[in-house]
DOVOTI-535855 format. One line per field, with one value per atom (N, C-alpha, C): y, x, z; residue number from 1. Coordinates in pm, whole numbers. Example, Ala and Ser with C-alpha at 12.3 -4.5 7.8 and 13.67 -1.06 7.14 Angstrom:
y = -569 -450 -330 -225 -106 3
x = 1319 1230 1320 1285 1367 1290
z = 780 780 780 708 714 787
resi = 1 1 1 2 2 2
This chain:
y = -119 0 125 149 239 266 173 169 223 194 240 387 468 577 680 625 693 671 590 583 733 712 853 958 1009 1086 1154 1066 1090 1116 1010 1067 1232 1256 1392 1517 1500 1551 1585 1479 1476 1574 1555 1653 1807 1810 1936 2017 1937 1973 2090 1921 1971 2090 2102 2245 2375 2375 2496 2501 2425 2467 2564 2619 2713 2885 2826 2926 3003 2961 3038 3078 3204 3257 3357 3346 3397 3518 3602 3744 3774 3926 3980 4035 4038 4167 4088 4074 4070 4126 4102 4150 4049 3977 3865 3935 3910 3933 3790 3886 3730 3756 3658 3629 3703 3655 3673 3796 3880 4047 4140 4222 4350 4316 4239 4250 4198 4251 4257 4262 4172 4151 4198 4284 4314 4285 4193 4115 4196 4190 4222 4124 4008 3936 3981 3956 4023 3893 3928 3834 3883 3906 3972 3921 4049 4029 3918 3870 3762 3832 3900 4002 4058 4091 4162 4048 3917 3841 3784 3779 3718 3546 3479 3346 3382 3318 3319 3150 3120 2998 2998 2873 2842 2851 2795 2765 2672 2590 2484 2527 2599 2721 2669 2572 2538 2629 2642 2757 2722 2832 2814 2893 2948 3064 3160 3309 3421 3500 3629 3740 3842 3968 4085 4190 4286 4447 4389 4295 4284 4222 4164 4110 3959 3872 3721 3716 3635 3589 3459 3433 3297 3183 3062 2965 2919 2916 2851 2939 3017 3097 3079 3041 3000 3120 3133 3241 3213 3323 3291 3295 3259 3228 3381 3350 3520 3524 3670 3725 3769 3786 3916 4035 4161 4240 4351 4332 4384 4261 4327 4220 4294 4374 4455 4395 4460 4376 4469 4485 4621 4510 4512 4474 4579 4559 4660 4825 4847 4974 4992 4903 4926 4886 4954 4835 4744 4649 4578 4565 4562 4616 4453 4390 4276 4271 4271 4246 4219 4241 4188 4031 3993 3914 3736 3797 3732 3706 3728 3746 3752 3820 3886 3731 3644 3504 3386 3430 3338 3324 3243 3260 3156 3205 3050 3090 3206 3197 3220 3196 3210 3256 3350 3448 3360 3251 3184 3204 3294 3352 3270 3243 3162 3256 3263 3360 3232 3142 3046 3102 3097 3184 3072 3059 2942 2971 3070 3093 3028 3049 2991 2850 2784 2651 2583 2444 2386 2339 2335 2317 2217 2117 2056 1971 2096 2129 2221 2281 2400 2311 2233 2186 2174 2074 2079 2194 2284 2418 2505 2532 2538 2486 2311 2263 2342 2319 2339 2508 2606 2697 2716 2611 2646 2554 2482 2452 2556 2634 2746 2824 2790 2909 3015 3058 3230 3259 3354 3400 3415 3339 3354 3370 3481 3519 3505 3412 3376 3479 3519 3565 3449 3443 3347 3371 3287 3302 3390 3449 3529 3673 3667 3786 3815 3696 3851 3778 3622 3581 3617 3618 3613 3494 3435 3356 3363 3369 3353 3233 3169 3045 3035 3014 3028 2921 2822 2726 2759 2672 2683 2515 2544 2401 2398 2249 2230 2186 2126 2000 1909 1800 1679 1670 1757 1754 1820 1830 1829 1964 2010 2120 2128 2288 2341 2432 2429 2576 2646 2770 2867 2895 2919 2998 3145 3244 3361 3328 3339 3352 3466 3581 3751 3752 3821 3851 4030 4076 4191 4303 4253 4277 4335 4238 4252 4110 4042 3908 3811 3783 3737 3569 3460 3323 3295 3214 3167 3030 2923 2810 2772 2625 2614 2439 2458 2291 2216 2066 2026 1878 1828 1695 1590 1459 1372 1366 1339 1318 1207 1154 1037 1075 1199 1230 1241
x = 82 0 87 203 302 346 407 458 382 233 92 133 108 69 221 344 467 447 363 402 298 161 9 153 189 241 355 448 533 493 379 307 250 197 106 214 340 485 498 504 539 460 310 188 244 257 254 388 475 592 563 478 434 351 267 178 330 401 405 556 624 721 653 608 580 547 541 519 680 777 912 951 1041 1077 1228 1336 1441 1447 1516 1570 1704 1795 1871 1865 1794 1819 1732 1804 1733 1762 1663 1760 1695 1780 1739 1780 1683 1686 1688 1745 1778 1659 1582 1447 1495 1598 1660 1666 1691 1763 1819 1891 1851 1965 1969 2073 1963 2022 2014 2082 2093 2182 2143 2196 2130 2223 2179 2244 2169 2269 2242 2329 2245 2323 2319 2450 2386 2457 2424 2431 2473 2589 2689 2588 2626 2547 2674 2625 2700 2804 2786 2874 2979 2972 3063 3168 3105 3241 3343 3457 3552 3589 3657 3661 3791 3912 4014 4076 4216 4256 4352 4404 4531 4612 4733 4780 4731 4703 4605 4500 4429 4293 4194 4209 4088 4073 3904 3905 3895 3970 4018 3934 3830 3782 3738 3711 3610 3671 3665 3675 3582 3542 3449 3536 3554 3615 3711 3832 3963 3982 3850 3871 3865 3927 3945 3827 3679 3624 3677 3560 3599 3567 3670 3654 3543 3410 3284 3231 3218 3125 3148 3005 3004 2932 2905 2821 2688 2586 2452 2422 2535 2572 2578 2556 2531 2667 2693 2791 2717 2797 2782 2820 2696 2761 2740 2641 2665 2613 2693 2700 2703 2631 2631 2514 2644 2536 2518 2424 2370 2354 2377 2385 2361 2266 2235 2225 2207 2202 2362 2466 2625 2614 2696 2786 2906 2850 3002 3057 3187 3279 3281 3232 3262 3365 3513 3579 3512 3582 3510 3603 3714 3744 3656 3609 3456 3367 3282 3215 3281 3380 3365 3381 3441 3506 3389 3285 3150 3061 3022 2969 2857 2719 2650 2507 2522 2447 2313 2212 2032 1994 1892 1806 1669 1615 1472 1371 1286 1150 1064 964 829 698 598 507 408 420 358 336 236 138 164 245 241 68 51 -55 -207 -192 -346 -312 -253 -183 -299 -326 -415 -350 -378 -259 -157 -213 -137 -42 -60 84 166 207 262 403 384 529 569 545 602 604 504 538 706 683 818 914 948 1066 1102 928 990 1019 1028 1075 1201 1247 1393 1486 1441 1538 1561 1490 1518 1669 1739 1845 1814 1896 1889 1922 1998 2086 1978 2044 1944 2097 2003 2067 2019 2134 2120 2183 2172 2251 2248 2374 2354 2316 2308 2218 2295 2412 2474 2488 2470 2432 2591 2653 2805 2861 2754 2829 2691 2722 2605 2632 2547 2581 2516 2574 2526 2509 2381 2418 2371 2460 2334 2381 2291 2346 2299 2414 2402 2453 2343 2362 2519 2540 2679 2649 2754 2762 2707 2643 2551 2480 2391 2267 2314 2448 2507 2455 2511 2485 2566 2608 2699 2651 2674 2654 2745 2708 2864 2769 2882 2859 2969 2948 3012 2959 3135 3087 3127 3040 3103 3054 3165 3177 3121 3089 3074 3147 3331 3441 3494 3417 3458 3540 3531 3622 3535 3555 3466 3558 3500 3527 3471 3479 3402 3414 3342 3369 3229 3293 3203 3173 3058 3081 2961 3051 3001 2959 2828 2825 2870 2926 2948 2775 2828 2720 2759 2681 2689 2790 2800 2923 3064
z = 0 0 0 87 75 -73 -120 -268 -348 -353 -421 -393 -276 -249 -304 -286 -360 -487 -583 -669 -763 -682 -701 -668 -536 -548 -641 -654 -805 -932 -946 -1047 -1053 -923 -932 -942 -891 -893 -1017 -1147 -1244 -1318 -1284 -1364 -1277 -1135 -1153 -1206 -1244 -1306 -1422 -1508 -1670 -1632 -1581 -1553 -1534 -1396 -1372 -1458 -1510 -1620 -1695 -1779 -1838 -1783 -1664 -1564 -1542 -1578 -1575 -1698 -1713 -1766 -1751 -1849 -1791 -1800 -1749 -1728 -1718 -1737 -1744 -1591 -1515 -1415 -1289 -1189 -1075 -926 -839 -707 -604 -560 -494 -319 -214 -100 -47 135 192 301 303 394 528 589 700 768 728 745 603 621 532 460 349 229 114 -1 -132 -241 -333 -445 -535 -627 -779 -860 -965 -1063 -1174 -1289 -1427 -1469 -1628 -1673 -1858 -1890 -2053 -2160 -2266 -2404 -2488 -2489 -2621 -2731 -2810 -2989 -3019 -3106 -3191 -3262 -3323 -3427 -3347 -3195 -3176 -3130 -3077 -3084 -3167 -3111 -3200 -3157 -3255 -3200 -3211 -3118 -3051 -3127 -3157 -3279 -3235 -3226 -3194 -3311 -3348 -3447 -3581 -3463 -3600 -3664 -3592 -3649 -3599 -3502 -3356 -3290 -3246 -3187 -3041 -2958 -2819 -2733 -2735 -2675 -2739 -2717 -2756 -2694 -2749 -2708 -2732 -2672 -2699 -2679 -2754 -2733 -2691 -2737 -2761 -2568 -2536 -2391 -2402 -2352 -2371 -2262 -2279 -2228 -2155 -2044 -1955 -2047 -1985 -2076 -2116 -2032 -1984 -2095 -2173 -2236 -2416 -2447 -2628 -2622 -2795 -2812 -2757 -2733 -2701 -2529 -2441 -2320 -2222 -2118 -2041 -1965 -1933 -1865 -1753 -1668 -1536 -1566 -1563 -1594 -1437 -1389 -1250 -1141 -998 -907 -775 -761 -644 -545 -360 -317 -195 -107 -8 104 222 348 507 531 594 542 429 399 339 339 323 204 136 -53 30 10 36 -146 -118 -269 -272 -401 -423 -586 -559 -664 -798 -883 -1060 -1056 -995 -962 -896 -820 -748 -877 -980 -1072 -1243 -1240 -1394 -1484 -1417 -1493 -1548 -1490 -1448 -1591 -1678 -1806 -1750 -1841 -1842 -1699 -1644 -1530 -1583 -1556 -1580 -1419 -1455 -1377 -1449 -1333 -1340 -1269 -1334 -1254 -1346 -1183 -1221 -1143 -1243 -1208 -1145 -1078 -990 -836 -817 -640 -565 -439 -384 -314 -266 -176 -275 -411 -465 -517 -460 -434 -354 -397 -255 -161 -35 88 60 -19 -22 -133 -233 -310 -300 -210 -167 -136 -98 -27 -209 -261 -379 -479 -476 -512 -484 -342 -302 -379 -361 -408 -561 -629 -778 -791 -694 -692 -686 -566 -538 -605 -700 -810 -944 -928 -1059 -1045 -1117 -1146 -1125 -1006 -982 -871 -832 -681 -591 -494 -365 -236 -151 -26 97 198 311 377 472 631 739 810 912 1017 1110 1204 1321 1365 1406 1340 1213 1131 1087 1124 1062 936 868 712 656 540 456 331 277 198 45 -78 -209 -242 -310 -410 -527 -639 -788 -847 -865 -972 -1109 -1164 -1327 -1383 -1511 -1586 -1644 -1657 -1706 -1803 -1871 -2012 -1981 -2055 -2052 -1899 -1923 -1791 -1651 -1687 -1512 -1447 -1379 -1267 -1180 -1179 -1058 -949 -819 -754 -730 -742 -734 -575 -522 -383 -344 -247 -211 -88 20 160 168 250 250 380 446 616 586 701 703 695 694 742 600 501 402 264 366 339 247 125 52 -14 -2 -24 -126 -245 -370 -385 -411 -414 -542 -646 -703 -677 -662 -612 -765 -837 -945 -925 -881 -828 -920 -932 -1025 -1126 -1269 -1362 -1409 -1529 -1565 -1750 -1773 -1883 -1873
resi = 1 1 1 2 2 2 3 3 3 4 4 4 5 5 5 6 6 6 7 7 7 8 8 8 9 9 9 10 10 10 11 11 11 12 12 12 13 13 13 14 14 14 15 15 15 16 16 16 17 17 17 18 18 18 19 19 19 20 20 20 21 21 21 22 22 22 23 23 23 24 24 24 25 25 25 26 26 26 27 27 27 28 28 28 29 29 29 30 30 30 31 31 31 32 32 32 33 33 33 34 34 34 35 35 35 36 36 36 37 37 37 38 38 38 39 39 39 40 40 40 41 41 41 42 42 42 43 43 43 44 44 44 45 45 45 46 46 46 47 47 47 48 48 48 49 49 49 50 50 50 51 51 51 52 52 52 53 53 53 54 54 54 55 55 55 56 56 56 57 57 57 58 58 58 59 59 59 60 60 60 61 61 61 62 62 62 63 63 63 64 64 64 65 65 65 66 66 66 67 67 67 68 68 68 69 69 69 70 70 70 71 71 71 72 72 72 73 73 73 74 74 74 75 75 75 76 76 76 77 77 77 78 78 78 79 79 79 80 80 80 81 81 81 82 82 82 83 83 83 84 84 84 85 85 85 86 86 86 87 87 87 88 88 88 89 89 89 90 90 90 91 91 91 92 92 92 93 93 93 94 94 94 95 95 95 96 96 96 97 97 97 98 98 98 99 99 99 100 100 100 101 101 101 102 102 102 103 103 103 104 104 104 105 105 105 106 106 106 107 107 107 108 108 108 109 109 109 110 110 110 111 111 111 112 112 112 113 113 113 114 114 114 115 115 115 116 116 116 117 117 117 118 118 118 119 119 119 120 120 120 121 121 121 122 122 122 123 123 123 124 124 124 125 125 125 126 126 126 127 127 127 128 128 128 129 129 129 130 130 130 131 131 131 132 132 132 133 133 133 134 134 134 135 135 135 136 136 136 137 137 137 138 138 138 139 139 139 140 140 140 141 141 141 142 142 142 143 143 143 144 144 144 145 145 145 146 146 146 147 147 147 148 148 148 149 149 149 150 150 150 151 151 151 152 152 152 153 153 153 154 154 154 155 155 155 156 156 156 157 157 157 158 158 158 159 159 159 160 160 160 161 161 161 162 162 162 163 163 163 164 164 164 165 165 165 166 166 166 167 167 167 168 168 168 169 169 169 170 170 170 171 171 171 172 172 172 173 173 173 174 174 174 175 175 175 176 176 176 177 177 177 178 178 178 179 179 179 180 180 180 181 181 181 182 182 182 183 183 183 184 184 184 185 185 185 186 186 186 187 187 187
């Protein structure tokens, strides 16, 4: 009977998948807050025109990379693919200065908004509402529970299905950590 009832539920998982997928849509610009206390991130992501890039050749005339306005893009970025172009972030009313260092290298990131109401949800798809929220690509901000880290995480798709999260640990101090963590895939 257990088995029965995981199997209705997965199923109903699956339907409300197909429903609220269409319900997202990507963007260039967001500002993600942290539930917690008073910080805010504002991201701008952009999409070089095609024309203005160049493809970058080794000797053999393989191409090694891209460039825009005579700048060697990060390895991670084909044409079509987004940049960071702002990354500012407000903490208590403060700019903390987050290097172009921290960000400028980063290709590939998606800003995923879903116009899905958890609240006109029936009680009891909300929990799965949620989940399929917080798998969308797009910066989200923690503060910890002492208030003096704050935490970034945005994942982004990789090559054959995979997925990474980039994370930023930023102290109030000023001290900013980057780590990208890439789980094993099956490519």
């Amino acid at each position: 009977m257990l088995m029965l009832g995981a199997a209705f539920s997965a199923g109903a998982e699956e339907q409300h998948l197909a429903d609220w997928w269409p319900t997202v849509s990507e963007k260039l610009v967001c500002s993600a807050k942290a539930e917690e206390g008073n910080a805010v991130l504002r991201v701008e992501l952009q999409k070089p025109d095609e024309k203005q890039i160049k493809e970058l050749k080794d000797a053999d005339g393989s191409v090694t990379g891209y460039s825009l306005n005579g700048k060697k893009l990060p390895e991670r970025f084909w044409p079509g693919c987004t940049l960071i172009k702002k990354f500012d972030l407000q903490w208590d009313g403060k700019k903390i200065d987050i290097p172009e260092r921290f960000w400028a290298d980063l290709a590939g990131l998606r800003i995923q908004e879903s116009s899905l109401n958890l609240e006109k949800l029936p009680p009891d798809s909300r929990f799965e509402g949620e989940k399929f929220l917080a798998q969308l690509d797009r910066p989200r901000v923690y503060i910890s529970a002492d208030g003096g880290t704050l935490l970034i995480e945005w994942g982004r798709p990789e090559e054959c299905d995979g997925h990474s999260t980039i994370r930023w640990i930023i102290s109030k101090s000023g001290t900013i950590l980057r780590h990208r963590h890439t789980p094993p895939h099956e490519c």
